[in-house]
C-alpha positions in Angstrom: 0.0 0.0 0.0 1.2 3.4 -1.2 1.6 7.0 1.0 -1.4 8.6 -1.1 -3.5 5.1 -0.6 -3.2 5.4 2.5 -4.1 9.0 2.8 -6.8 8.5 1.0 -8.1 5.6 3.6 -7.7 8.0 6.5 -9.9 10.6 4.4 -12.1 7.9 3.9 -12.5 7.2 7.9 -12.3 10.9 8.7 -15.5 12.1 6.4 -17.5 9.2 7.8 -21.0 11.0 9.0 -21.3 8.1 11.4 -18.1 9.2 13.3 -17.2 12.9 13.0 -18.8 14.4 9.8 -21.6 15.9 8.9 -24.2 16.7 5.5 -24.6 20.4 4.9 -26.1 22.1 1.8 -23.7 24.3 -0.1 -25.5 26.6 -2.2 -28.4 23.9 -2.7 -25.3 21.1 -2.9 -25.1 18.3 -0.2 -21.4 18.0 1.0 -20.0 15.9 3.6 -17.7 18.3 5.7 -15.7 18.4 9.6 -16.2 21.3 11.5 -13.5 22.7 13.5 -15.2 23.2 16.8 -15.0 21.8 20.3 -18.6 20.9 20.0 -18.9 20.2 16.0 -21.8 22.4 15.7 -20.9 24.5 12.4 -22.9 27.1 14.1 -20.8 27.7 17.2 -17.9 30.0 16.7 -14.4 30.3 16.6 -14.0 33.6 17.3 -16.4 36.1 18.0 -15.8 40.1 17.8 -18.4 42.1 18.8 -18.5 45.8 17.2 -21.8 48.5 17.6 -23.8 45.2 18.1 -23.1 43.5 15.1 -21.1 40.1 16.4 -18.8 38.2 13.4 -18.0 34.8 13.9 -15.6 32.8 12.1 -15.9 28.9 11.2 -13.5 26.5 10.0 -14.3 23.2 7.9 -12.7 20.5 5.7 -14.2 18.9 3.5 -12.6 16.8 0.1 -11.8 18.7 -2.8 -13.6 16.7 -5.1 -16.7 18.0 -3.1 -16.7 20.9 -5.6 -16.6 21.3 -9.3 -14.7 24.4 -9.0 -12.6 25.5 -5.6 -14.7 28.1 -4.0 -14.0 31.4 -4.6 -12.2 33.7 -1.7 -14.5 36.7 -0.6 -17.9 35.0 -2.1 -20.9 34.6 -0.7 -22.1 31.4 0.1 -25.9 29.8 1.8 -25.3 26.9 4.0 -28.0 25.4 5.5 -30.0 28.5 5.0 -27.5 31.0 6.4 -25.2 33.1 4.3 -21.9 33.3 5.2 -18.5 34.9 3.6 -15.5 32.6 2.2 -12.3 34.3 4.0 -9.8 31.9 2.7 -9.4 28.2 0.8 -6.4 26.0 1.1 -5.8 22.7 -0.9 -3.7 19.7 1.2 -3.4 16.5 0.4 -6.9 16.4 -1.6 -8.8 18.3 1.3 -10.1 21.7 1.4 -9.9 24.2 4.4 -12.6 26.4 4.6 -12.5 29.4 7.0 -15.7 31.0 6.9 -17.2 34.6 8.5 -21.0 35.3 9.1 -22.2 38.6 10.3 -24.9 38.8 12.7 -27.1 41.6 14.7 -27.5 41.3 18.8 
């Protein structure tokens, strides 16, 4: 068994939605992604900044890149699971995408 097989079996184990991932719609797209949270609830944040009432929160996921046609673009909008939220930044490794996203939200 090669390196990249057995990458590709721990990718395999990792995006398993009976262990740690989860099904979210992407802009009307079912994905299979991993949050990067204590409690794995895309909806919890990883930082929150709170200015004139308006709190941002950031959220991280990673998700295969062959979940997408196209990478997604950097400082696009995107609707998951009914919420919009900002792309900040992509990065490719090893056939996985990290996503750090930012929503915006009143008090």
């Amino acid at each position: 068994m090669t390196l990249k097989d057995l990458i590709k079996h721990d990718t395999a184990s990792l995006m398993n939605t009976s262990e740690f991932a989860e099904t979210i719609d992407w802009n009307g797209k079912e994905i299979t992604v991993v949050f990067d949270t204590d409690e794995g609830n895309p909806l919890k944040s990883l930082n929150d900044m709170s200015s004139h009432g308006i709190v941002s929160r950031r959220i991280r996921l990673y998700t295969p890149a062959d979940s997408f046609d196209e990478k997604p673009a950097e400082r696009t909008a995107v609707q998951i699971d009914g919420r919009y939220f900002y792309v900040e930044a992509v990065i490719e490794n090893m056939s996985m995408l990290e996503i750090e996203l930012k929503i915006e939200e009143g008090r």
